[in-house]
N, CA, C and O atoms as a GROMACS GRO file, in nm:
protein
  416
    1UNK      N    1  12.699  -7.001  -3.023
    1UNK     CA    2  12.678  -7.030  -3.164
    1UNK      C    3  12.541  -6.975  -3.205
    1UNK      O    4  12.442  -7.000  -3.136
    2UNK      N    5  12.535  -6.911  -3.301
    2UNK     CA    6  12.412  -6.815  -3.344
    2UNK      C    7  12.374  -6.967  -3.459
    2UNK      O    8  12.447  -7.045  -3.520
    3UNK      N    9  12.216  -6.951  -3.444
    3UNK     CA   10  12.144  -7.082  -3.567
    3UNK      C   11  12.108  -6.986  -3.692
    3UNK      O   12  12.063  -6.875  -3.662
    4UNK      N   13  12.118  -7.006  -3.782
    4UNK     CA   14  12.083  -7.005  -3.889
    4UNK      C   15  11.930  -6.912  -3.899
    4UNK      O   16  11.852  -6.945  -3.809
    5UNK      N   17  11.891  -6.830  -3.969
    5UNK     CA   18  11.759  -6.756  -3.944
    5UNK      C   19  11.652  -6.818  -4.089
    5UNK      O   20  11.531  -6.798  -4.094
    6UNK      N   21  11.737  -6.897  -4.202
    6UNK     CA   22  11.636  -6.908  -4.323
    6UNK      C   23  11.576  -7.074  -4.288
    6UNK      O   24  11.646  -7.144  -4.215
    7UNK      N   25  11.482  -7.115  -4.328
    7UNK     CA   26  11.385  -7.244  -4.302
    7UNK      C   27  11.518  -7.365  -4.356
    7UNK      O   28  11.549  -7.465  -4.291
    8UNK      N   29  11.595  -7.317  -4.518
    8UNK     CA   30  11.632  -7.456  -4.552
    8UNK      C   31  11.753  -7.479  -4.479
    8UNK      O   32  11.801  -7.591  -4.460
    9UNK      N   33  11.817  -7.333  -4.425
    9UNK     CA   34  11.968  -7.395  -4.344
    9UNK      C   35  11.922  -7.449  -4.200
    9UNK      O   36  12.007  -7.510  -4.136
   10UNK      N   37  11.776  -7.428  -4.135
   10UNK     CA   38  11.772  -7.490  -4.027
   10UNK      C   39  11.730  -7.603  -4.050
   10UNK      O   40  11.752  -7.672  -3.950
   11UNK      N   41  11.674  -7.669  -4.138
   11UNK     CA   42  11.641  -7.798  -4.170
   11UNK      C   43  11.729  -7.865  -4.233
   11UNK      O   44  11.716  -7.986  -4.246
   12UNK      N   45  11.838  -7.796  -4.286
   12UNK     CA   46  11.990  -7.872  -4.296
   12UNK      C   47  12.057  -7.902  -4.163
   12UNK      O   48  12.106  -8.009  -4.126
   13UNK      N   49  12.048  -7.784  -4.098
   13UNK     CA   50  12.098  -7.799  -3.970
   13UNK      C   51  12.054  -7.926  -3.900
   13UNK      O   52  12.137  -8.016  -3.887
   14UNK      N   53  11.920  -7.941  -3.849
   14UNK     CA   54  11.815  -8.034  -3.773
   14UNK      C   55  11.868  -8.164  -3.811
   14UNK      O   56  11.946  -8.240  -3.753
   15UNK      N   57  11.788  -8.175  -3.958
   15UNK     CA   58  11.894  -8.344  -4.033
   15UNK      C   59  12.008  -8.387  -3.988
   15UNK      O   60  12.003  -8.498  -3.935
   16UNK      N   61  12.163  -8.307  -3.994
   16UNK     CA   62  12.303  -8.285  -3.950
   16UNK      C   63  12.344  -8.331  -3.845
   16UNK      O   64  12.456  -8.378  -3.823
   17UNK      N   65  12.218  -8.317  -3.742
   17UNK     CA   66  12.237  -8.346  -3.584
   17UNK      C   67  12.181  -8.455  -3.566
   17UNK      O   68  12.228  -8.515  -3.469
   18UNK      N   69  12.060  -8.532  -3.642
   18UNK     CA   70  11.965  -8.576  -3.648
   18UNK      C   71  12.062  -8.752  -3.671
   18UNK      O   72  12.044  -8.855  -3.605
   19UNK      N   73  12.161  -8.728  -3.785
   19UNK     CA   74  12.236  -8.814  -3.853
   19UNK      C   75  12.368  -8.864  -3.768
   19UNK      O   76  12.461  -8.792  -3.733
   20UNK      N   77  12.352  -9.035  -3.740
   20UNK     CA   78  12.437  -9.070  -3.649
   20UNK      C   79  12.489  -9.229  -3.754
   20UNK      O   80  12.445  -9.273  -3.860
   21UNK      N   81  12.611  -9.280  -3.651
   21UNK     CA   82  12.591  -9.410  -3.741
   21UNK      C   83  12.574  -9.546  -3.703
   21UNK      O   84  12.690  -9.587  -3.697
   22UNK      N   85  12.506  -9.631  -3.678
   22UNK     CA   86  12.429  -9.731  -3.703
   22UNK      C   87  12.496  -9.877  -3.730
   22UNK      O   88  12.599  -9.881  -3.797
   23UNK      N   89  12.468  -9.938  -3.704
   23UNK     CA   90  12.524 -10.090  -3.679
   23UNK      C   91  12.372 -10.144  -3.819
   23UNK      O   92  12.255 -10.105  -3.810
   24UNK      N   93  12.421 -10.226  -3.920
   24UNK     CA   94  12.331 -10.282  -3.999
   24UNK      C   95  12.250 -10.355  -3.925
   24UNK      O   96  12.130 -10.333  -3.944
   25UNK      N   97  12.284 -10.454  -3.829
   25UNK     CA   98  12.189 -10.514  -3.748
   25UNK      C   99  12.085 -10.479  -3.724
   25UNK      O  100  11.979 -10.538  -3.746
   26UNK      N  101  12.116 -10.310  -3.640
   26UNK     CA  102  11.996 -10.241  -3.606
   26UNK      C  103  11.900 -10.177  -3.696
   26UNK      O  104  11.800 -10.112  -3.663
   27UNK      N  105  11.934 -10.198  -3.789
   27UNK     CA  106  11.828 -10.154  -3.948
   27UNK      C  107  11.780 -10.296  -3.981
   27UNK      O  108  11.713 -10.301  -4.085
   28UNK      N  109  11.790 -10.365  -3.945
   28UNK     CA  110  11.699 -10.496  -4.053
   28UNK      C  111  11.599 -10.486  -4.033
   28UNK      O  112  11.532 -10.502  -4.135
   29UNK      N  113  11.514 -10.456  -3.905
   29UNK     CA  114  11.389 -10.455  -3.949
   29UNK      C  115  11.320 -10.400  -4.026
   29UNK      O  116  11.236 -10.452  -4.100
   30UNK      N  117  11.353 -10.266  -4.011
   30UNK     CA  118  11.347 -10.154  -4.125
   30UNK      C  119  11.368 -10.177  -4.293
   30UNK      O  120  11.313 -10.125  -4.390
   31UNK      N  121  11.459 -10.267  -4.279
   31UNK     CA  122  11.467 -10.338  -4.437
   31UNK      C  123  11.415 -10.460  -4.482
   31UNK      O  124  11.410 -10.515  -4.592
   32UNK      N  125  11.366 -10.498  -4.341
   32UNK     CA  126  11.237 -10.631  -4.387
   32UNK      C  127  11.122 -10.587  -4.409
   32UNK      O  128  11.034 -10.665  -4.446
   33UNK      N  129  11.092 -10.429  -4.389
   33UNK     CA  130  11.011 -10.350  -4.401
   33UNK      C  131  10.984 -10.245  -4.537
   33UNK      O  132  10.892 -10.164  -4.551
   34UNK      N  133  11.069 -10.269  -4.607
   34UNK     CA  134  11.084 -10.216  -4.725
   34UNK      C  135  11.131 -10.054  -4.724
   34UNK      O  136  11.112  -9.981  -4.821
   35UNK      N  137  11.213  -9.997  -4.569
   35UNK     CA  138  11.162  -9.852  -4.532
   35UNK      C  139  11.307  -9.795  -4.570
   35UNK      O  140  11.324  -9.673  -4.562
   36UNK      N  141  11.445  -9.902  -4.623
   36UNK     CA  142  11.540  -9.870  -4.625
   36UNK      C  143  11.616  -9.800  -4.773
   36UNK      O  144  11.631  -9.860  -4.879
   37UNK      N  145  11.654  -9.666  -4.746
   37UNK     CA  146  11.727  -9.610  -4.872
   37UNK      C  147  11.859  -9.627  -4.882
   37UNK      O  148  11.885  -9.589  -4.768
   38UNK      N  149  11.945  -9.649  -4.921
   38UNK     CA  150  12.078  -9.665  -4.940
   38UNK      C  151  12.097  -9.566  -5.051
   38UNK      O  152  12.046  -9.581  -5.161
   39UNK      N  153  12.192  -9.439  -5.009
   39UNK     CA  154  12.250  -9.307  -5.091
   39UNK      C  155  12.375  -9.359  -5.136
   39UNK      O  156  12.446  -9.426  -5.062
   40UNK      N  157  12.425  -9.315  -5.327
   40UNK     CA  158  12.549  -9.340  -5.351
   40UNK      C  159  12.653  -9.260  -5.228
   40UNK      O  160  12.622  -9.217  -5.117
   41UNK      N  161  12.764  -9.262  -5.288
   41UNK     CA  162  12.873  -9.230  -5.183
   41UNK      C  163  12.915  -9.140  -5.237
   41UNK      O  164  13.014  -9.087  -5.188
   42UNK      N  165  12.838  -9.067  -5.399
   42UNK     CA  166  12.874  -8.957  -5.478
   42UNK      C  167  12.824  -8.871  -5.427
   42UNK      O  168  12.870  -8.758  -5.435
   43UNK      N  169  12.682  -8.906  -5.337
   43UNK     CA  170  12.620  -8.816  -5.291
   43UNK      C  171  12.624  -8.758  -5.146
   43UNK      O  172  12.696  -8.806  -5.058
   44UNK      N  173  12.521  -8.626  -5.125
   44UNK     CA  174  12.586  -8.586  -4.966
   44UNK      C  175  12.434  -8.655  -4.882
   44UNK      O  176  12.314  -8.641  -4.905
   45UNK      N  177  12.511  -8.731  -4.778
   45UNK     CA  178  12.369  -8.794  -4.707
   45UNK      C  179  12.277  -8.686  -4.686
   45UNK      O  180  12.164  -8.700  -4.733
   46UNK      N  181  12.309  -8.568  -4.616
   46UNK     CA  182  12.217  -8.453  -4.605
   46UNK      C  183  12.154  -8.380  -4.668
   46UNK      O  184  12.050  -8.320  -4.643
   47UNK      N  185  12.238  -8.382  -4.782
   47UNK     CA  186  12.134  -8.299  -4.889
   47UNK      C  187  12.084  -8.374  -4.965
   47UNK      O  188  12.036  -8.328  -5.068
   48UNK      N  189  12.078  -8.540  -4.932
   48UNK     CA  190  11.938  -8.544  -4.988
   48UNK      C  191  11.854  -8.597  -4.933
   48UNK      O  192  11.766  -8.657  -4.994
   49UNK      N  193  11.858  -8.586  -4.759
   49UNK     CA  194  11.749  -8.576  -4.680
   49UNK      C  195  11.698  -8.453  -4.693
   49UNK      O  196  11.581  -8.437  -4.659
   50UNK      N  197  11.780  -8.336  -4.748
   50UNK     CA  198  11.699  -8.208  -4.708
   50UNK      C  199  11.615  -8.210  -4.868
   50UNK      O  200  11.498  -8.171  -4.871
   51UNK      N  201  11.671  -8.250  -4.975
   51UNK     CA  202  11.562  -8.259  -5.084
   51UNK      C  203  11.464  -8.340  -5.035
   51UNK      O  204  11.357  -8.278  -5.043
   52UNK      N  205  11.446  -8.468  -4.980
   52UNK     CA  206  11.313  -8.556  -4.973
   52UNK      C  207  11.220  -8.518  -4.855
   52UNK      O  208  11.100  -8.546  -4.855
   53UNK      N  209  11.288  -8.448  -4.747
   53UNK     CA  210  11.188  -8.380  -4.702
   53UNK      C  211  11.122  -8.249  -4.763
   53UNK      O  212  11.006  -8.210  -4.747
   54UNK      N  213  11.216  -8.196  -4.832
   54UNK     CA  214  11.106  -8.076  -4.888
   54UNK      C  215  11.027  -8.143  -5.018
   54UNK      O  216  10.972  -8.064  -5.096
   55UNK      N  217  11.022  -8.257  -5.039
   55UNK     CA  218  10.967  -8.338  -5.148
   55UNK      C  219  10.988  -8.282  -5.297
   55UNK      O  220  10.909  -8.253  -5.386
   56UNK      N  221  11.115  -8.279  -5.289
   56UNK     CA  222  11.201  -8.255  -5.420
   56UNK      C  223  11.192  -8.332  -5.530
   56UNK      O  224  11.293  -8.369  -5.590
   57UNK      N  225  11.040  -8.372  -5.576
   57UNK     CA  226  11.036  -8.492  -5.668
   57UNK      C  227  11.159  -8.466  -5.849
   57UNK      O  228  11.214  -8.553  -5.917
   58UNK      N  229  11.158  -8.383  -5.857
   58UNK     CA  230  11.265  -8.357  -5.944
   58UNK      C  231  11.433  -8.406  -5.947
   58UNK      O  232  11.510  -8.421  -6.042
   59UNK      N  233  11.455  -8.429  -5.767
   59UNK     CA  234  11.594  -8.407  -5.758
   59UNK      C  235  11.577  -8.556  -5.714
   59UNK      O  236  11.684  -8.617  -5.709
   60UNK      N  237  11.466  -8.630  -5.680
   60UNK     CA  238  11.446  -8.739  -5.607
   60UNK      C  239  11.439  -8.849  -5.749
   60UNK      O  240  11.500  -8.953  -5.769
   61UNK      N  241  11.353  -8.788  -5.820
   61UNK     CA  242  11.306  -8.914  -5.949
   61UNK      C  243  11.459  -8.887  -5.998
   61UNK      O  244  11.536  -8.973  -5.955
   62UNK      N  245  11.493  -8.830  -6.044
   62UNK     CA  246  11.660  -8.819  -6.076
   62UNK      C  247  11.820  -8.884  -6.059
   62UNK      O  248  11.915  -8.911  -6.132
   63UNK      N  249  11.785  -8.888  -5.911
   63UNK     CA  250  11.878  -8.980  -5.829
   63UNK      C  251  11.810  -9.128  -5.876
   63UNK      O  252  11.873  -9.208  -5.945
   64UNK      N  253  11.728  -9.144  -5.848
   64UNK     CA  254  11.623  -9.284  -5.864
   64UNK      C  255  11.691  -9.338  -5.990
   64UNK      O  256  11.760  -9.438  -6.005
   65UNK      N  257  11.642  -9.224  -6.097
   65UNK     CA  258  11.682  -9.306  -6.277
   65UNK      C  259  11.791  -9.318  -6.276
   65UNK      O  260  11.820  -9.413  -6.348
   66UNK      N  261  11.908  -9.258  -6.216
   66UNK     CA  262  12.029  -9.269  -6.231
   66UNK      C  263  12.104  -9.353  -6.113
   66UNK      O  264  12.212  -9.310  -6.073
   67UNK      N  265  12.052  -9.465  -6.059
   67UNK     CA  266  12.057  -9.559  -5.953
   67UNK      C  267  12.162  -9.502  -5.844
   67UNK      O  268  12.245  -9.574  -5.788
   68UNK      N  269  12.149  -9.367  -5.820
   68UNK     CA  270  12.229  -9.338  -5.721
   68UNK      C  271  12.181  -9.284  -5.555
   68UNK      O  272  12.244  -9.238  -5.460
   69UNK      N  273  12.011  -9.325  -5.586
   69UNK     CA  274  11.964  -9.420  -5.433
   69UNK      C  275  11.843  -9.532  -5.481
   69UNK      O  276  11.775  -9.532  -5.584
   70UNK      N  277  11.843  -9.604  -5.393
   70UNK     CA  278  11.696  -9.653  -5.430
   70UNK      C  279  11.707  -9.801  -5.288
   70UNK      O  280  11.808  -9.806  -5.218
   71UNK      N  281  11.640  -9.861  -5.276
   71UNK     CA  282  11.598  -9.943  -5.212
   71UNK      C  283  11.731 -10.031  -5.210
   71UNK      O  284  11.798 -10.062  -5.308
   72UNK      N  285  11.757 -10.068  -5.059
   72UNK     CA  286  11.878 -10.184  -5.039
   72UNK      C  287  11.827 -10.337  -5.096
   72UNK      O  288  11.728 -10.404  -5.067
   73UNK      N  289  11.932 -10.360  -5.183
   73UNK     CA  290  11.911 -10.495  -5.235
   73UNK      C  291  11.906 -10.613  -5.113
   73UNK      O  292  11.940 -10.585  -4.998
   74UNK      N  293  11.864 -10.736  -5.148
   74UNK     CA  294  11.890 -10.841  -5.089
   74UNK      C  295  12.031 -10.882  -5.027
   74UNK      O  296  12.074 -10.912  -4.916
   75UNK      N  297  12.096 -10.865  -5.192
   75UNK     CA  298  12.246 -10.895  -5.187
   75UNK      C  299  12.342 -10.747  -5.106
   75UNK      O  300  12.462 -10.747  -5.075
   76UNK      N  301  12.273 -10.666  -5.093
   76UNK     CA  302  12.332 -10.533  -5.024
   76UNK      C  303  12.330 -10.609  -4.850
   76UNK      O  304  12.433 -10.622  -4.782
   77UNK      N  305  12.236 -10.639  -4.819
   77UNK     CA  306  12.191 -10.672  -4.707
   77UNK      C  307  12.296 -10.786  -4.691
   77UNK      O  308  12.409 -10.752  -4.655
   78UNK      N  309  12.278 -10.879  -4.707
   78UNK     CA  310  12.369 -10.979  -4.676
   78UNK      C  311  12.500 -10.928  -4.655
   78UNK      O  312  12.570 -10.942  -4.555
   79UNK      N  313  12.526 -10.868  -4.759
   79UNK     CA  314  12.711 -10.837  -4.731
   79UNK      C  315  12.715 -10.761  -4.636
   79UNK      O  316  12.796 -10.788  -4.548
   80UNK      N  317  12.623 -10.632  -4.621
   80UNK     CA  318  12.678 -10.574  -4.528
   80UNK      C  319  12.612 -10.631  -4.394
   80UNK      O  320  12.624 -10.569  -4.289
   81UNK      N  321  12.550 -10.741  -4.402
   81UNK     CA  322  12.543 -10.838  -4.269
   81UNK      C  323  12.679 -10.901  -4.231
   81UNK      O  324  12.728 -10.884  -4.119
   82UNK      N  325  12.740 -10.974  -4.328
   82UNK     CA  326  12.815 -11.030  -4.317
   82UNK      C  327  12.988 -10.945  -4.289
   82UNK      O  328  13.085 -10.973  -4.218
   83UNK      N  329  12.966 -10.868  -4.357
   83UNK     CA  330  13.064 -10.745  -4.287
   83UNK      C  331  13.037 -10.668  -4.138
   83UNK      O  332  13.113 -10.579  -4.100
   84UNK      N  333  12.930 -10.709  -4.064
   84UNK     CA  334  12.927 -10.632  -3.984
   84UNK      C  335  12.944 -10.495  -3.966
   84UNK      O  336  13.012 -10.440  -3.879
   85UNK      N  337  12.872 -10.440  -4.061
   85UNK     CA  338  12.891 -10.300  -4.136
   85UNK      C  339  12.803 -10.183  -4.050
   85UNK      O  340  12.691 -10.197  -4.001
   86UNK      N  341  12.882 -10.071  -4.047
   86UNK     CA  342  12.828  -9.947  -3.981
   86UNK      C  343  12.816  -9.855  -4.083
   86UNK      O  344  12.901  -9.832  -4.169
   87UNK      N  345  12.668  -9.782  -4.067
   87UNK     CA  346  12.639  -9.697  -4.242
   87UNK      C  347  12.623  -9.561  -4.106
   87UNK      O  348  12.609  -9.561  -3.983
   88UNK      N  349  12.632  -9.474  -4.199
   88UNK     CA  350  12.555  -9.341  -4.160
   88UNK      C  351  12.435  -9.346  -4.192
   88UNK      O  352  12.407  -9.400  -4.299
   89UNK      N  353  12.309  -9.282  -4.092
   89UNK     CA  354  12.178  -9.355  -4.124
   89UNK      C  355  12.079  -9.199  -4.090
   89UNK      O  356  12.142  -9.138  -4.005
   90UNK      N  357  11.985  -9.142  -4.118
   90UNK     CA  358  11.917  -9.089  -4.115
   90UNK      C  359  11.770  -9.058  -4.099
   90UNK      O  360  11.771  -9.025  -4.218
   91UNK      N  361  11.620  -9.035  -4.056
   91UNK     CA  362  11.506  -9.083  -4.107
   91UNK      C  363  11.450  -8.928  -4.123
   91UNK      O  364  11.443  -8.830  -4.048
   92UNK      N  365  11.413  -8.960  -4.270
   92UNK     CA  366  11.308  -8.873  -4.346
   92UNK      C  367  11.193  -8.967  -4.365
   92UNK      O  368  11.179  -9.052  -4.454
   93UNK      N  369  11.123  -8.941  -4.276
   93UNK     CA  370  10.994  -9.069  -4.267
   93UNK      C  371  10.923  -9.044  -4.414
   93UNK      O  372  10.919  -8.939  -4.479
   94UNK      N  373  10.877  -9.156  -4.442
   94UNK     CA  374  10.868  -9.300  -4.362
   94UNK      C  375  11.009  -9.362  -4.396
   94UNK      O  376  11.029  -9.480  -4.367
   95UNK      N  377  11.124  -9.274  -4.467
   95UNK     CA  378  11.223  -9.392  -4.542
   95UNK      C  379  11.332  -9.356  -4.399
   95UNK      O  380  11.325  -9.280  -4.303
   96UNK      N  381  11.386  -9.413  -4.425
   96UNK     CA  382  11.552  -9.468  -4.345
   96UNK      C  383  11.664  -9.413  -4.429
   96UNK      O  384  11.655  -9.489  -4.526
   97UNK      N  385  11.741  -9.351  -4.450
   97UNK     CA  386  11.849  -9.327  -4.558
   97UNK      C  387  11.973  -9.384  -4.520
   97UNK      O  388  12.011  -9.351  -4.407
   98UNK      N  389  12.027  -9.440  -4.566
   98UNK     CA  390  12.183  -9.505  -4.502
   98UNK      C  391  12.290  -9.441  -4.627
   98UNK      O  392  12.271  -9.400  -4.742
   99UNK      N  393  12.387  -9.452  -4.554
   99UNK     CA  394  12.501  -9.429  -4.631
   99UNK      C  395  12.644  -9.487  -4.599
   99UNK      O  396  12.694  -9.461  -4.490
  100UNK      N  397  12.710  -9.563  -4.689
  100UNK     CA  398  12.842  -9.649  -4.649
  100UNK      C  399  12.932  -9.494  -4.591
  100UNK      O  400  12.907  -9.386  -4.643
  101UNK      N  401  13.008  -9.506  -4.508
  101UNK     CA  402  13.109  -9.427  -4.453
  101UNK      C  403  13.210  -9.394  -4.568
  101UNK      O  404  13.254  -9.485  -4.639
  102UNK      N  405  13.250  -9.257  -4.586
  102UNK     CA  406  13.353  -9.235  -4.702
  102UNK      C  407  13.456  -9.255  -4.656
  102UNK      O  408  13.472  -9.228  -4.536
  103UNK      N  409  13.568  -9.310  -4.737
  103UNK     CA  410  13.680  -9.317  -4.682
  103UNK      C  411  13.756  -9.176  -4.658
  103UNK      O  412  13.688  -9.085  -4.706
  104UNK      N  413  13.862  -9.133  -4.605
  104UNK     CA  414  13.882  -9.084  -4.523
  104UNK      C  415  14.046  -9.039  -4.610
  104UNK      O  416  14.129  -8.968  -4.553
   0.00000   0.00000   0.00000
C-alpha cells in the first residue's frame, strides 16, 4: 500500500488509524474533566479532527453555533452511562472527540 505524499491526506490518514471505539466508562474521566467533544452524527468524525487539528477556527466556530459539536451534556453522560454505550472516540488534544456509531 503506497501512503499518501500531501500533509492533509496523511493527517487524515494518521487520525483514521488513530480512531477506535470506546466503552463510555472509559471516557468519564475525561468528561469530569471538561476534555470531552461529542460530534453530530451529520458529521464525519475525521474530518473534523482533521479541521481542529489544523485549527480550522472557521469550520470549528461553525459547527459550535450550529450545535453540531460542543461539550457532552450532563444528561448526555448519564444516558449513555446508563446504556452502556460504545462511541467512536478520537484525541485532538487537549479535546477527546466521540461519536455515537451510525447505524448501519
Amino acid at each position: 500500500m503506497t501512503m499518501p505524499n500531501n500533509p492533509e491526506a496523511l493527517l487524515r490518514d494518521k487520525i483514521n488509524r488513530e480512531t477506535s471505539r470506546m466503552a463510555w466508562t472509559e471516557l468519564l474521566r475525561h468528561f469530569a474533566a471538561g476534555t470531552v467533544i461529542v460530534v453530530s452524527d451529520d458529521l464525519d468524525l475525521v474530518d473534523v479532527a482533521v479541521h481542529m487539528s489544523n485549527d480550522d477556527h472557521a469550520a470549528v466556530a461553525q459547527w459550535l453555533s450550529e450545535n453540531r459539536i460542543g461539550k457532552v451534556s450532563d444528561a448526555q453522560a448519564q444516558e449513555w452511562l446508563e446504556a452502556d454505550l460504545a462511541l467512536w472516540a478520537v484525541v485532538v488534544r487537549p479535546w477527546i472527540l466521540v461519536q455515537r456509531e451510525k447505524p448501519v
